[in-house]
N, C-alpha and C positions, 0 to 999 in steps of 0.2 A: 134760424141762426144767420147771423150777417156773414156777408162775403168781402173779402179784403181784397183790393187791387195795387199791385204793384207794376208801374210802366216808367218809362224812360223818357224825360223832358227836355231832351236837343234833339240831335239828329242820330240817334243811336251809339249804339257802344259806353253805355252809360258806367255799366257793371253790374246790369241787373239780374245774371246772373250770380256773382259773390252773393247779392245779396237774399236770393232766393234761399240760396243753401242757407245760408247764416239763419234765416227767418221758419225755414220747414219744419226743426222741431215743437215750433207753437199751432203748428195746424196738419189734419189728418188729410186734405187731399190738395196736391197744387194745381192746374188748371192751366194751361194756355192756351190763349183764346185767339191768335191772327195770326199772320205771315208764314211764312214758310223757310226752306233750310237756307234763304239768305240772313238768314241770324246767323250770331255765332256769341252764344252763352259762357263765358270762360273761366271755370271754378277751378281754384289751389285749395290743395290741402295735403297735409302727407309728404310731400313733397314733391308731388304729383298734380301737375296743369292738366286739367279734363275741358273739354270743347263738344259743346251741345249746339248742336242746328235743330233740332224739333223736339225732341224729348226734352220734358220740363225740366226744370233745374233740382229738383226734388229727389231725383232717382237714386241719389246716393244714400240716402235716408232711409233704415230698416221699414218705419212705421207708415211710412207716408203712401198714398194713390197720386199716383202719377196721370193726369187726363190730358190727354191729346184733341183739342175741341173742336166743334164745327167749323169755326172761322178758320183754320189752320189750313193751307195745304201743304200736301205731302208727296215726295217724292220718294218713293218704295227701295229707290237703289242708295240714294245718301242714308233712311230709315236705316237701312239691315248696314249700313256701314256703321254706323251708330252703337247698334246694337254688337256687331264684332269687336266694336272696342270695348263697350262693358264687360263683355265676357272674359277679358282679359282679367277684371276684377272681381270673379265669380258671383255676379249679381242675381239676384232671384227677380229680374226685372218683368218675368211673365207673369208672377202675381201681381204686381202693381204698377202695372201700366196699361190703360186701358184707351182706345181711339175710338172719336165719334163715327160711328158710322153715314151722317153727313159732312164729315171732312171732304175735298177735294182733291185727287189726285194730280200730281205732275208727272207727263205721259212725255218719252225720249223726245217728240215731238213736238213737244210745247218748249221744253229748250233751244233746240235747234231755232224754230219760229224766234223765238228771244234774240238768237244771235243774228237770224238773218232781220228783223227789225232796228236793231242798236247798230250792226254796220250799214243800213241802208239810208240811218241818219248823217254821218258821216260828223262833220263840227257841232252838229246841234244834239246827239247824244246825250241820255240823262244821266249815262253813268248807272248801269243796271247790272245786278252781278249774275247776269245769262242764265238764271239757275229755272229759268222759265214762268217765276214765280208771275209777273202780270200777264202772259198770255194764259193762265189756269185760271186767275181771277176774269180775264176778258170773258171764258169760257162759261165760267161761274156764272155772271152775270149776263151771256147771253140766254142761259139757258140750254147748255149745250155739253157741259161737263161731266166727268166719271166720278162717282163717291167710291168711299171706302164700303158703303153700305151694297152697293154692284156687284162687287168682286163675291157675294156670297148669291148672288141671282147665275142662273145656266147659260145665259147668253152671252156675257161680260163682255168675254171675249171679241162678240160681233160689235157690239157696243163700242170698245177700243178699236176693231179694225176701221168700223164709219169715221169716226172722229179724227185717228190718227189719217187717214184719206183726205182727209177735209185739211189737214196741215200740211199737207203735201202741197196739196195745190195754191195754201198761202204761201209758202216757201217758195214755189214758182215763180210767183208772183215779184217778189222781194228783187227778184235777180241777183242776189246779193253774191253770187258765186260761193257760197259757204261747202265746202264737202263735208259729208258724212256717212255712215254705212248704218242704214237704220236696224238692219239684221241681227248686227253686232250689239246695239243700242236693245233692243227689242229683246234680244237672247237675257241681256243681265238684266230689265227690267221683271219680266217675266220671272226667271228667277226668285228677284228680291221680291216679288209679290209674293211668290209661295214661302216665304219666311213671313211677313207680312199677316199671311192668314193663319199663322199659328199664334197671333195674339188676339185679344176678346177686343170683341167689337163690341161696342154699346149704343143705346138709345140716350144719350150724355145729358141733353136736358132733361129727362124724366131720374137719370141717374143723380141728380145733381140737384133735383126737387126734391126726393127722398131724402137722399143728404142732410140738407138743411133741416127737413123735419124731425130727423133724428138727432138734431143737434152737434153736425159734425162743422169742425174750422175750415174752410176754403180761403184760399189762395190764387186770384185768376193772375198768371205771368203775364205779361206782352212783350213784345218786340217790339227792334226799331225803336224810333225815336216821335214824341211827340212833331215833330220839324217835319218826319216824314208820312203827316197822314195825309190819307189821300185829299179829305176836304180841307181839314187846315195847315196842312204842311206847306212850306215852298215850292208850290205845284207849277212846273211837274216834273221835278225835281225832285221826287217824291217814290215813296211804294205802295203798293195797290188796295192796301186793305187799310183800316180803319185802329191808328196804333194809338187812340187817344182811348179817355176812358170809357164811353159811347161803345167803344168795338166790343170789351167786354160784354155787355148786353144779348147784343147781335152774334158774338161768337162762341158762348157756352151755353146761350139762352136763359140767363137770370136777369129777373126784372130791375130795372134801377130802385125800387126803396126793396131791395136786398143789400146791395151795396152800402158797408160802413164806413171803413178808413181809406185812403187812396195816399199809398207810398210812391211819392215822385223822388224819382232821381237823379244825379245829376253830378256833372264834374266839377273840378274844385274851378276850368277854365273850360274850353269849348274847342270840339271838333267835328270832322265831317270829312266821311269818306266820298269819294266822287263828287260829278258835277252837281251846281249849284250855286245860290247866291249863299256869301260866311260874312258878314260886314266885317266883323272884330277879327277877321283872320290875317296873320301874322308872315310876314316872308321874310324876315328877319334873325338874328341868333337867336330870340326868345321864342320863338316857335319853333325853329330847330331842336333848340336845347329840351323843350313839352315836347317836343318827338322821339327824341333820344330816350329821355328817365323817364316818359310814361309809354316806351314800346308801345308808338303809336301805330300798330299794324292791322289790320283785317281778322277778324279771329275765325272768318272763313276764306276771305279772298287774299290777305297778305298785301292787300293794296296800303302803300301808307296813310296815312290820316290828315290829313290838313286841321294845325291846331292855331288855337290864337284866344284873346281873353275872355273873361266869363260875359256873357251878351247877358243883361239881368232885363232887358226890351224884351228878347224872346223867350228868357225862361216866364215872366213873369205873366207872359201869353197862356205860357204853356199851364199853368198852373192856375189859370182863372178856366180855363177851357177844360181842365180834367178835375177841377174841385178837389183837388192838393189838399190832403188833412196835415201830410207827415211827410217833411223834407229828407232826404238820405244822400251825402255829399261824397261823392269819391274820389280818389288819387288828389288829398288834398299833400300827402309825400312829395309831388312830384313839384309842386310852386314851392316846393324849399330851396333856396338859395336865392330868388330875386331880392334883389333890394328894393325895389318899387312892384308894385301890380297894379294892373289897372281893370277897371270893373266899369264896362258900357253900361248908364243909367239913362241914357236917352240917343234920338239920332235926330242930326239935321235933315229935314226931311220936304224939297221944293218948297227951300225958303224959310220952314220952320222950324221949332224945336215939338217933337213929340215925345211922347215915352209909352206910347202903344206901335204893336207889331202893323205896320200898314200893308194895304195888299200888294207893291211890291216891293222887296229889300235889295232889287238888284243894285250894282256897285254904282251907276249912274244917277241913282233917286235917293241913295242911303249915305249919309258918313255917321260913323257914330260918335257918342261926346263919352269920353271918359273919367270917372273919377278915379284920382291914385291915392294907392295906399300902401303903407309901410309894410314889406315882406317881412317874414321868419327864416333863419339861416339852422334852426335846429333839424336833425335826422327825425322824423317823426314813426319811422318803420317798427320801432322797437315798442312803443309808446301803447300804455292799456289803461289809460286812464285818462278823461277828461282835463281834471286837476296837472296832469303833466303837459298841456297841449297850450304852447308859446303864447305869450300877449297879442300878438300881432295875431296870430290865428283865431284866436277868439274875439278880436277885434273884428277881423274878416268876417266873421260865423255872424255875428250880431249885428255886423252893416244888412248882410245878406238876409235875414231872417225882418229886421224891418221892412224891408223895401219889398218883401215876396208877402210880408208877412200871416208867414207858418213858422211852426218850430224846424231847425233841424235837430232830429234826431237819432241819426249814425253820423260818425263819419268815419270815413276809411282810411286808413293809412298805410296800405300796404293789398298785395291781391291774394295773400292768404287767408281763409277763414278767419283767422283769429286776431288779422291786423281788424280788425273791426273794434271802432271805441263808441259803446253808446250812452248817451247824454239826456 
């Protein structure tokens, strides 16, 4: 049975969480495959905004397995905060929620390290949300790291005391003057692990080969943003894992001719939290106003967003690099009221005109060229049908679907389940 991917083609905060929910009742298990609780997944329904760092977006769903995959890392104290708010919604989340036991852990240590390297850059900061997630990955990849699959081995514990030793002395190093009380840190981590070990661990690529031989539908989620992967993102500018569709592979362990459709998605215009090169970014009331009516905030950090027009240069990067079957466009709501929009179809680029993403987009090397086009002044919130959705918008939809060309086929008009119109 084929495996569907669904990931995010700017710089995150796509809405790929609405859209998981929206999409879970067509498949029996959801899957995310990278990053870690610098996500922030954010599902309406009910009348009720729910906010997901690591658990899949599926969880709300009677029928559905929830898998937590190797490429993930995990931080054990955000996890059981997670999980305190489900409970709020008497969820039966310990039958269906299941972590690879080569997942990677985030140790109070590898935070702290996080902060004391982001202030030891001082103006050259990437803009990291200190949540430790790239010194877990440095870990990962040196060979040096704690699994999920440890915490069930006798020694672990020594295992954590080496390691977290070893971050001391880079924090040392930092001079970054950062305080901390690692005791205090170490008390709740410890803790949240012992809630942690009261869910099933699994062998998730062997789980997940079964799977498909028994013919069940998978779902791998990702995070982040195509923009921010670590090999083709605006590096380094960037986050640590691999958020294009490649990462899937490497982070559930299913082979590429497994992989069917690839749901890319994407806003009606384009943002980006922290530092970084934005060409098409906006310092004007039209960016103001896409801040204002699409509550451009952090759905973990509350940091605001930097917004500006749709960049179809880098989406249309993004979607040769991840084999985009199936377009999905959201808070197209939120461009209701401009009179004019404008949609970057190429940049001047040292002298020339391109319309490929070049290796570098900083503001010095980039202007972009824009095409304009006639807005919609209709409310679309209300709106459940195609047939009801302005000239102008479908105007928009069929500019954008030639020039990527893929179908879209969602678009969202609002962030509750149900504001979803599909086409």
């Amino acid at each position: 049975m084929a495996v569907n991917l669904l990931l995010g083609l700017q710089w995150g905060d796509e809405g790929k969480g609405k859209i998981v929910d929206v999409l879970t009742k067509d498949y029996n298990i959801i899957a995310r495959f990278q990053g870690g609780p610098n996500a922030g997944h954010t599902l309406e329904f009910d009348g009720i905004k729910h906010v997901l760092h690591t658990i899949p977006s599926g969880i709300f769903h009677d029928k559905a397995i929830n898998l937590v995959g190797n490429g993930v890392v995990i931080d054990p104290v955000i996890f059981k905060k997670e999980l305190d708010n489900l409970n709020k919604f008497n969820l039966d989340y310990k039958s269906k929620l299941l972590i690879s036991r080569k997942a990677h852990l985030i140790l109070p240590t590898h935070r702290i390290l996080d902060a004391a390297s982001e202030a030891s850059k001082g103006k050259a900061k990437i803009g990291s949300t200190l949540k430790g997630i790239g010194p877990t990955y440095m870990d990962k990849t040196g060979r040096n790291g704690i699994r999920v699959g440890d915490l069930e081995l006798n020694d672990w514990k020594e295992r954590y005391r080496a390691l977290a030793n070893k971050h001391e002395a880079m924090i040392d190093f930092y001079d970054s003057k950062i305080e901390y009380d690692l005791t205090e840190l170490e008390n709740e981590f410890f803790e949240a692990v012992k809630v942690l070990k009261t869910l099933t661990f699994i062998d998730s690529e062997e789980y997940l080969h079964q799977a498909q031989k028994e013919g069940k539908t998978i779902l791998a989620e990702g995070a982040q943003g195509s923009l921010l992967d670590i090999d083709f993102g605006t590096y380094p500018f960037v986050t640590s894992s691999n958020t294009t569709a490649a990462g899937a592979c490497t982070g559930l362990g299913i082979a590429p001719n497994k992989i069917k459709d690839v749901f890319g998605i994407f806003k009606a215009y384009t943002t980006r939290v922290g530092s970084g090169p934005f060409p098409t970014e906006l310092f004007d009331q039209d960016g103001e106003t896409m801040a204002q009516v699409g509550h451009e905030f952090g759905a973990t950090t509350g940091r605001p967003r930097r917004c500006g027009w749709l960049d179809l240069v880098a989406l249309k990067y993004a979607v040769h690099v991840n084999g985009v079957t199936k377009l999905m466009m959201m808070k197209g709501d939120v461009l209701s009221g401009f009179n004019t929009l404008k949609i970057c179809t190429a940049y001047k680029y040292q002298g020339k005109t391109i319309t490929h993403l070049p290796y570098n987009i900083e503001p010095e090397n980039v202007t972009p060229v824009y095409t304009e086009m006639k807005g919609w002044s209709e409310d679309l919130t209300g709106m459940t049908d195609p047939s009801q959705l302005p000239k102008e918008l479908n105007e928009y939809i069929s500019f954008l679907e030639k020039e990527l060309e893929t179908p879209i086929t969602i678009v969202s008009v609002g962030p509750d389940r149900t504001q979803t119109i599909h086409r």
